[in-house]
C-alpha positions in Angstrom: 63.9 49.2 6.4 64.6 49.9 10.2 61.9 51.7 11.6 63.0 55.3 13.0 61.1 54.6 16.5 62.7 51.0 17.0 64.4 51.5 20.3 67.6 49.5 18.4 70.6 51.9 18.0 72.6 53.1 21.1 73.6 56.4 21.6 77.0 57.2 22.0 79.6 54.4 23.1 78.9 52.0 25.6 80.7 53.6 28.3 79.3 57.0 27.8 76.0 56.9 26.8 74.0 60.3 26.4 70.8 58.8 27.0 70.6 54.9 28.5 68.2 53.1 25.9 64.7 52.5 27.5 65.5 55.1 29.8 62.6 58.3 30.2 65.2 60.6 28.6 66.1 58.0 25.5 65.2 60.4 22.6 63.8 57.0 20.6 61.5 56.6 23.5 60.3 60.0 23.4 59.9 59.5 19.4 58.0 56.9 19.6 55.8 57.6 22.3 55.1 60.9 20.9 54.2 59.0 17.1 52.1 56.4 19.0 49.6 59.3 20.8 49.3 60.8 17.3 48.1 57.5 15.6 45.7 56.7 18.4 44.5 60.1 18.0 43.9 59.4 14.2 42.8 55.8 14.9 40.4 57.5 17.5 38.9 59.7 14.9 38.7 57.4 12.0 36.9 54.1 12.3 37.8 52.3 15.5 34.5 52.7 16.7 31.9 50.4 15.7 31.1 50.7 12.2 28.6 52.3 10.5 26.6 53.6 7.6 28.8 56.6 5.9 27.2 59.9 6.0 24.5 60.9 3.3 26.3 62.6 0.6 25.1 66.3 0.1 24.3 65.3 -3.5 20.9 63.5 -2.0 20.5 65.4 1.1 21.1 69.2 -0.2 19.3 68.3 -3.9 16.6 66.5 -5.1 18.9 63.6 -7.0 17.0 60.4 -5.7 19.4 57.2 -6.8 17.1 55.1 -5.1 14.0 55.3 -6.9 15.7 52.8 -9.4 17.7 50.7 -7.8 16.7 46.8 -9.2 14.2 45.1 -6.8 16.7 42.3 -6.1 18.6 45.2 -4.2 16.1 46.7 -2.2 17.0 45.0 0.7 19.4 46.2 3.8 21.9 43.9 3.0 25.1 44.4 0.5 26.7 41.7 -1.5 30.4 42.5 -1.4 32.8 40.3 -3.8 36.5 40.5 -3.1 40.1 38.9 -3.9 42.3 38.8 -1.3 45.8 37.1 -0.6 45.4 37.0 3.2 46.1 33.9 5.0 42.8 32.3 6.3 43.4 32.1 9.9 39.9 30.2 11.1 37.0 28.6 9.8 34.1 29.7 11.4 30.3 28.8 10.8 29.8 32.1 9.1 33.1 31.4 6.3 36.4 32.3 7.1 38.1 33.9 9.1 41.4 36.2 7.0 44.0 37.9 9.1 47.1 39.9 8.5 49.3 36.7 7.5 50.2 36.8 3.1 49.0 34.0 1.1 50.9 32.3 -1.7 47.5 31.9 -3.5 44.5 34.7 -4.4 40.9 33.7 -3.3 37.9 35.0 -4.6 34.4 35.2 -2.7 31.5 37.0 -1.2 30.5 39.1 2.0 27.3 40.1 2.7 27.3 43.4 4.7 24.2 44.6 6.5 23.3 47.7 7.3 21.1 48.7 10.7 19.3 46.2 11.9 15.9 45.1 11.3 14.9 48.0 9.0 12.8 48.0 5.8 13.6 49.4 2.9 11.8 52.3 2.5 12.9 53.3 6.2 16.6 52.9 4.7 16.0 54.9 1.7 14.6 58.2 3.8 17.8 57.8 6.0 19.5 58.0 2.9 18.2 60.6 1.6 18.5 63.1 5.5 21.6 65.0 6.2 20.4 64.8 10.1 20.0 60.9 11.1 17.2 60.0 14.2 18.9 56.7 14.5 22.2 55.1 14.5 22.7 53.4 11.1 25.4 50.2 12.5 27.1 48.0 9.9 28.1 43.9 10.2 29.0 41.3 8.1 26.5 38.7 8.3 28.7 35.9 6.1 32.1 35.4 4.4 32.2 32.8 1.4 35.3 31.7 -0.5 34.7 30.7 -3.8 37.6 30.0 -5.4 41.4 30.3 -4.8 44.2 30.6 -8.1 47.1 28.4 -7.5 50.3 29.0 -5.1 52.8 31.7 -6.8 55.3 31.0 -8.1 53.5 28.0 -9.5 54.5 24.8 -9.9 56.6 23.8 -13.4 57.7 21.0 -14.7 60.4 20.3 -17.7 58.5 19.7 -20.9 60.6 19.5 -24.6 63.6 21.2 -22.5 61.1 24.2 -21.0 60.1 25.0 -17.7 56.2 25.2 -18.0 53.3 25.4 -15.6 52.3 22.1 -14.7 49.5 20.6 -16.0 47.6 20.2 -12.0 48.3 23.8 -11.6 46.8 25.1 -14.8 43.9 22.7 -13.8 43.4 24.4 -10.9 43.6 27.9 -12.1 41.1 27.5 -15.5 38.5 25.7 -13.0 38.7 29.0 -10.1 39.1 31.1 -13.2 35.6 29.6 -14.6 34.0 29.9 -11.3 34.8 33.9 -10.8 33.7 34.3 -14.2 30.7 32.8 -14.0 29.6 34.6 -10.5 30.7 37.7 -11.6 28.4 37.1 -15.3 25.5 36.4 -12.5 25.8 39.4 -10.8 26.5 41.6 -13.7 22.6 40.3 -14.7 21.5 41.3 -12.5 22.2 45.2 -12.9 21.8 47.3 -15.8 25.3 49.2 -15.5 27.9 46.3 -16.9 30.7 47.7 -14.3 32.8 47.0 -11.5 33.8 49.3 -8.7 37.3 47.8 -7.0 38.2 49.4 -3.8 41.9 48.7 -2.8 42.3 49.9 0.9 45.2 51.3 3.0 47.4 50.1 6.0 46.2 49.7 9.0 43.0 47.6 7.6 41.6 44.3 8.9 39.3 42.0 6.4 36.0 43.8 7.6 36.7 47.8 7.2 36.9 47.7 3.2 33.9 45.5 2.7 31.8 48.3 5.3 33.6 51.0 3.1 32.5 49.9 -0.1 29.1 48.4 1.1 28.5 51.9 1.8 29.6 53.5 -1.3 28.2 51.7 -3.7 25.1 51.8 -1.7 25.0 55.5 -2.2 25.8 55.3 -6.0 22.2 53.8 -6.4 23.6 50.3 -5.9 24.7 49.6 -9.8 27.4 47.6 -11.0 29.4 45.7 -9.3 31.1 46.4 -5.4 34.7 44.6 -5.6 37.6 44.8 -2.6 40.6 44.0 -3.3 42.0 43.1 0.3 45.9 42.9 1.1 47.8 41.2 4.1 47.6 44.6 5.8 48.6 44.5 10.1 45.2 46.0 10.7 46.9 47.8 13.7 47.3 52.0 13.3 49.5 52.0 16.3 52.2 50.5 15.8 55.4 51.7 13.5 56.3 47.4 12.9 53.0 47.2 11.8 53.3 50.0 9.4 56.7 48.5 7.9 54.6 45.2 7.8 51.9 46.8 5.9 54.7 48.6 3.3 56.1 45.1 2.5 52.6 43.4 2.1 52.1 46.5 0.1 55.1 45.4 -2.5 54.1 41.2 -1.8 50.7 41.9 -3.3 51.4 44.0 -6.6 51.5 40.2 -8.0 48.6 39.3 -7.0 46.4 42.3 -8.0 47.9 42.0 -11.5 46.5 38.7 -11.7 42.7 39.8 -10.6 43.0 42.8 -12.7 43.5 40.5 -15.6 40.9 38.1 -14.7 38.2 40.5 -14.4 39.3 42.4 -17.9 38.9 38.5 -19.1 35.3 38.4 -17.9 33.0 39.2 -21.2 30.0 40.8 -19.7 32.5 43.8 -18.1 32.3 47.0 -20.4 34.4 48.8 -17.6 36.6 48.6 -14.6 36.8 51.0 -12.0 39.4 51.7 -9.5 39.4 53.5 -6.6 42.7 53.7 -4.1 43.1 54.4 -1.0 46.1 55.9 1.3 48.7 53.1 0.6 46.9 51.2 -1.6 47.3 53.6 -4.3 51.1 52.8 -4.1 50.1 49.1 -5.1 47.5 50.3 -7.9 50.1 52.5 -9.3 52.8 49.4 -9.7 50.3 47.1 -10.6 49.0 49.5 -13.6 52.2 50.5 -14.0 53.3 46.8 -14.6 50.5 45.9 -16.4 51.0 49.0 -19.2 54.9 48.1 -19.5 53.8 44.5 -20.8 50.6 45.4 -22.9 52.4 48.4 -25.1 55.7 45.5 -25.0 52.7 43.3 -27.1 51.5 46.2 -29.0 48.2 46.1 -27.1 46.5 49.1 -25.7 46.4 49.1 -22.0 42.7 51.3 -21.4 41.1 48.6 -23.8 42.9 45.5 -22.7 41.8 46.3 -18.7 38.5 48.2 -19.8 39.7 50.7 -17.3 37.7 53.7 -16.3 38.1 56.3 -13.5 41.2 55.6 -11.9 40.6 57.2 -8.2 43.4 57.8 -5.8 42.2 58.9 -2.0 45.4 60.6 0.1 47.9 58.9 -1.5 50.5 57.4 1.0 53.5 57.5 -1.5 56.6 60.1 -2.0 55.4 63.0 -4.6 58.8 62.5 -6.5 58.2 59.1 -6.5 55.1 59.2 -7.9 55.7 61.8 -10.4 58.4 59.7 -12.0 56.2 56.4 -12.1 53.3 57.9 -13.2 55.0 60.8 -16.2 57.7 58.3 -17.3 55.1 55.6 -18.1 52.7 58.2 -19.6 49.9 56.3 -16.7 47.6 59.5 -16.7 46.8 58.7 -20.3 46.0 54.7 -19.1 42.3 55.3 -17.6 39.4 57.6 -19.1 39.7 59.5 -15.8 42.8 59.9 -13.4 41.3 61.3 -10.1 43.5 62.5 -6.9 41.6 63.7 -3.5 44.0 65.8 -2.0 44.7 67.3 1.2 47.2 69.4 3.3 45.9 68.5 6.8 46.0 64.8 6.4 47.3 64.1 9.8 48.3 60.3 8.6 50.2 61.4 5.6 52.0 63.9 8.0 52.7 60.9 10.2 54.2 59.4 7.1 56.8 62.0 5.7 58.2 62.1 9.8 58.7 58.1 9.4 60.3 58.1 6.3 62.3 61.3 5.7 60.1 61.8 2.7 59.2 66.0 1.8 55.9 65.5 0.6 53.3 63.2 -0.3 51.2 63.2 -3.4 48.0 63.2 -1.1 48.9 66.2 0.1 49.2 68.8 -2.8 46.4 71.5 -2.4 45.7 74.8 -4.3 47.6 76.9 -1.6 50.8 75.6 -2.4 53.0 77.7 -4.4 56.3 76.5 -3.7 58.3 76.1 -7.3 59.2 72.8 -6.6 56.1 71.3 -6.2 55.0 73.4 -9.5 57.7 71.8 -11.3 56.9 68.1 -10.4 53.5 68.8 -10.4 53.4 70.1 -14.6 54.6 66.9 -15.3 51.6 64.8 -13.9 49.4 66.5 -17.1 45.7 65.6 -17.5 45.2 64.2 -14.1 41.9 66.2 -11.7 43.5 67.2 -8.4 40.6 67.8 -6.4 41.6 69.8 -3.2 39.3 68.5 -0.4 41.0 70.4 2.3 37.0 71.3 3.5 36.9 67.7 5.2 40.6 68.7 6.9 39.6 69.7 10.0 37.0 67.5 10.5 36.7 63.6 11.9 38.9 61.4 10.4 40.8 63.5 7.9 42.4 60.3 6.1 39.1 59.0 5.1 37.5 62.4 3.6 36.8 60.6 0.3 33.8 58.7 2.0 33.1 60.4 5.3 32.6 63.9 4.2 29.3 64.5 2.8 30.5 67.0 0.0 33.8 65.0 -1.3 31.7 61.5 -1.4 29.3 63.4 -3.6 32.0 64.2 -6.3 33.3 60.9 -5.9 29.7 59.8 -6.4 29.2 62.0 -9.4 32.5 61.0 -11.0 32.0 56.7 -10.3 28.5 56.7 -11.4 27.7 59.0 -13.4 31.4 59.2 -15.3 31.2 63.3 -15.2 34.5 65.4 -15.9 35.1 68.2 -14.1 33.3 71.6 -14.3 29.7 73.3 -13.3 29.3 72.6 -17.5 29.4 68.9 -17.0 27.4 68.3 -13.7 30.4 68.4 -11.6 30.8 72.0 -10.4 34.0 71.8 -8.8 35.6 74.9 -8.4 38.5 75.6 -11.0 41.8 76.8 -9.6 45.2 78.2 -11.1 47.6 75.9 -11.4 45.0 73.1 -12.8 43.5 72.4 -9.2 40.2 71.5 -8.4 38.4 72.8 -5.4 35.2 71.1 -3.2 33.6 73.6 -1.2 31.2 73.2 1.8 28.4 72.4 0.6 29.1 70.7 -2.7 27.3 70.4 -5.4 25.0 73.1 -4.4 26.7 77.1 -3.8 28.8 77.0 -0.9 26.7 79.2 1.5 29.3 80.4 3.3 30.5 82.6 -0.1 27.1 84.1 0.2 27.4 85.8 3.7 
């Protein structure tokens, strides 16, 4: 795909040229410079800046819900455990584990990052910042130490002829039994160590280095009380939001990788000590944990198998989803995926500025992450009726805000539904703990202050 701001075409015929390419008055120029300002204006508002601790969730600072007060004592500590699988390239070997840039890997690696949080704070000093809607200090987050564990074998793998079949050789199945045996056996540690026998996997967007998705999920699964299991599942993404080649780079990686997250979704459903897996997508990620799922369901009905049980799938979660609305309907209706997970999730917006970005790039009318309960048009009512028994939640509150593209963890009252939904596993509905505001059309709406009365509506 040629990107619509590469200064490549000419303009009229060489000897009469409207606009001379490169020129102040070359209408690609003016494209791409005005595309550029907008993603640094994004970037700008959305995590550039050095890291740090998520805002508290109105759910603990507007109630008196208290996660904390039972969090295992192995936990109680400012530091987060991260694991991940990634197929990034390593591109150093530092002292502190390596180093993974933007290159794809033929092989998936396994490990762990610790992530800390503030400085040299205790526990109980992190707990009351936790807990306060106002913060006296700046809560900064690093990663102390990367550490591959393991690493699956090349794909495609090596085969050799055996009886007249091509079969994986026997050094390659070697290789992937003994990292398969590792992961298992680190996850069945951690898993002991917490009395909730899940897994959270956070599967990021373009745009994203190594580091942001481990600070992301540090901080989410820090605010769910720290249970279960904090996953990333990292892809060869650019890490650069201001560049169009980077975003064309990222929507390739973005295919490259479906492979590859197939293969770690089926390892963890192999690990015994799981009871459930839990996904939660983000921007163009949920492009790559639709296919994979997608994929994965076309094989396991193929077998007879049942795809929920076989992948002990839970809340399937997808944050402004980067992908075509009529693309999506068709993948996810004609493969009946709604009925996959317990829970199918969508945080929706109008005024994601990114998702805007993306239907001016690519032609497209509409993206899924942006349906919301003001939308009436018949079209979008048509496609939309066939996406049955999935919770659009419209989070247009965090819209005008910092960082619209990242509402599902930076806006205090959207990262308490999320919250409510991961850990608790609550359907929608005051009735069920979840008092999400019910909307024609079978929308869901976060107000203000959520989960308490939105004050405004009492003015």
């Amino acid at each position: 795909m040629v990107s619509i701001c590469s200064p490549k075409p000419e303009y009229g015929n060489k000897g009469n040229r409207l606009f001379p390419p490169g020129s102040q008055s070359d209408p690609r120029r003016i494209i791409e410079t005005f595309c550029v300002i907008q993603l640094l204006v994004i970037c700008m508002g959305s995590g550039c800046a050095t890291p740090s601790l998520m805002p508290t969730p109105n759910l603990y600072s507007h109630t008196s819900d208290n996660p904390f007060a039972a969090v295992p004592p192995v936990f109680r500590t400012n530091t987060v455990d991260v694991f991940y699988a990634t197929d990034r390239m390593t591109d150093s070997n530092p002292a502190n584990g390596p180093e993974y840039g933007l290159r794809r890997s033929l092989s998936l690696a396994f490990g762990i990052t610790t992530v800390r949080i503030g400085k040299d704070i205790a526990w109980s000093e992190l707990v009351t910042i936790s807990r306060s809607a106002e913060r006296k200090m700046r809560m900064p987050m690093s990663m102390v130490k990367t550490r591959e564990v393991a690493r699956l074998p090349p794909v495609p793998t090596r085969e050799v002829e055996h009886d007249g079949q091509w079969v994986e050789s026997q050094e390659s199945v070697d290789t992937r039994l003994s990292a398969e045996t590792r992961i298992k056996a680190l996850i069945s540690e951690r898993l002991a160590l917490t009395p909730k026998k899940e897994v959270y996997v956070f599967i990021h967007g373009t745009g994203s280095d190594f580091s942001s998705p481990m600070y992301v999920m540090a901080g989410l699964w820090h605010f769910m009380g720290r249970c279960g299991v904090p996953v990333v599942y990292t892809w060869p993404s650019s890490g650069s939001g201001d560049s169009l080649s980077g975003y064309d780079y990222d929507r390739e990686s973005s295919e490259f990788t479906v492979y590859h997250l197939k293969q770690f979704l089926r390892l963890l459903a192999a690990c015994q000590g799981i009871e459930k897996v839990h996904i939660i997508a983000h921007s163009r990620g949920t492009d790559i944990a639709l296919s994979a799922i997608r994929e994965l369901n076309i094989e396991f009905r193929a077998s007879g198998g049942n795809t929920r049980k076989v992948l002990k799938l839970g809340c399937f979660v997808l944050a402004a989803a980067d992908i075509d609305l009529e693309v999506s309907t068709q993948r996810v209706s004609a493969e009946r995926l709604m009925r996959v997970p317990e829970q199918m999730v969508l945080y929706v917006s109008p005024t994601d500025m990114r998702l805007r970005l993306a239907n001016f790039f690519f032609g497209s009318k509409d993206r899924l992450g942006q349906s919301h309960v003001g939308d009436k048009t018949p079209r979008r009512a048509e496609l939309l009726k066939h996406l049955p028994d999935i919770q659009f939640i419209d989070a247009s509150v965090a819209g005008s805000g910092r960082g619209s593209h990242f509402y599902f963890y930076e806006h205090p009252a959207v990262s308490s539904d999320l919250i409510l939904l991961l850990r608790d596993n609550r359907s929608p509905g005051p009735e069920n703990g979840r008092p999400l505001a019910s909307e024609a059309g079978g929308l869901w709406r976060i107000g203000q202050d959520y989960p308490t009365p939105d004050r405004r509506t009492h003015q």
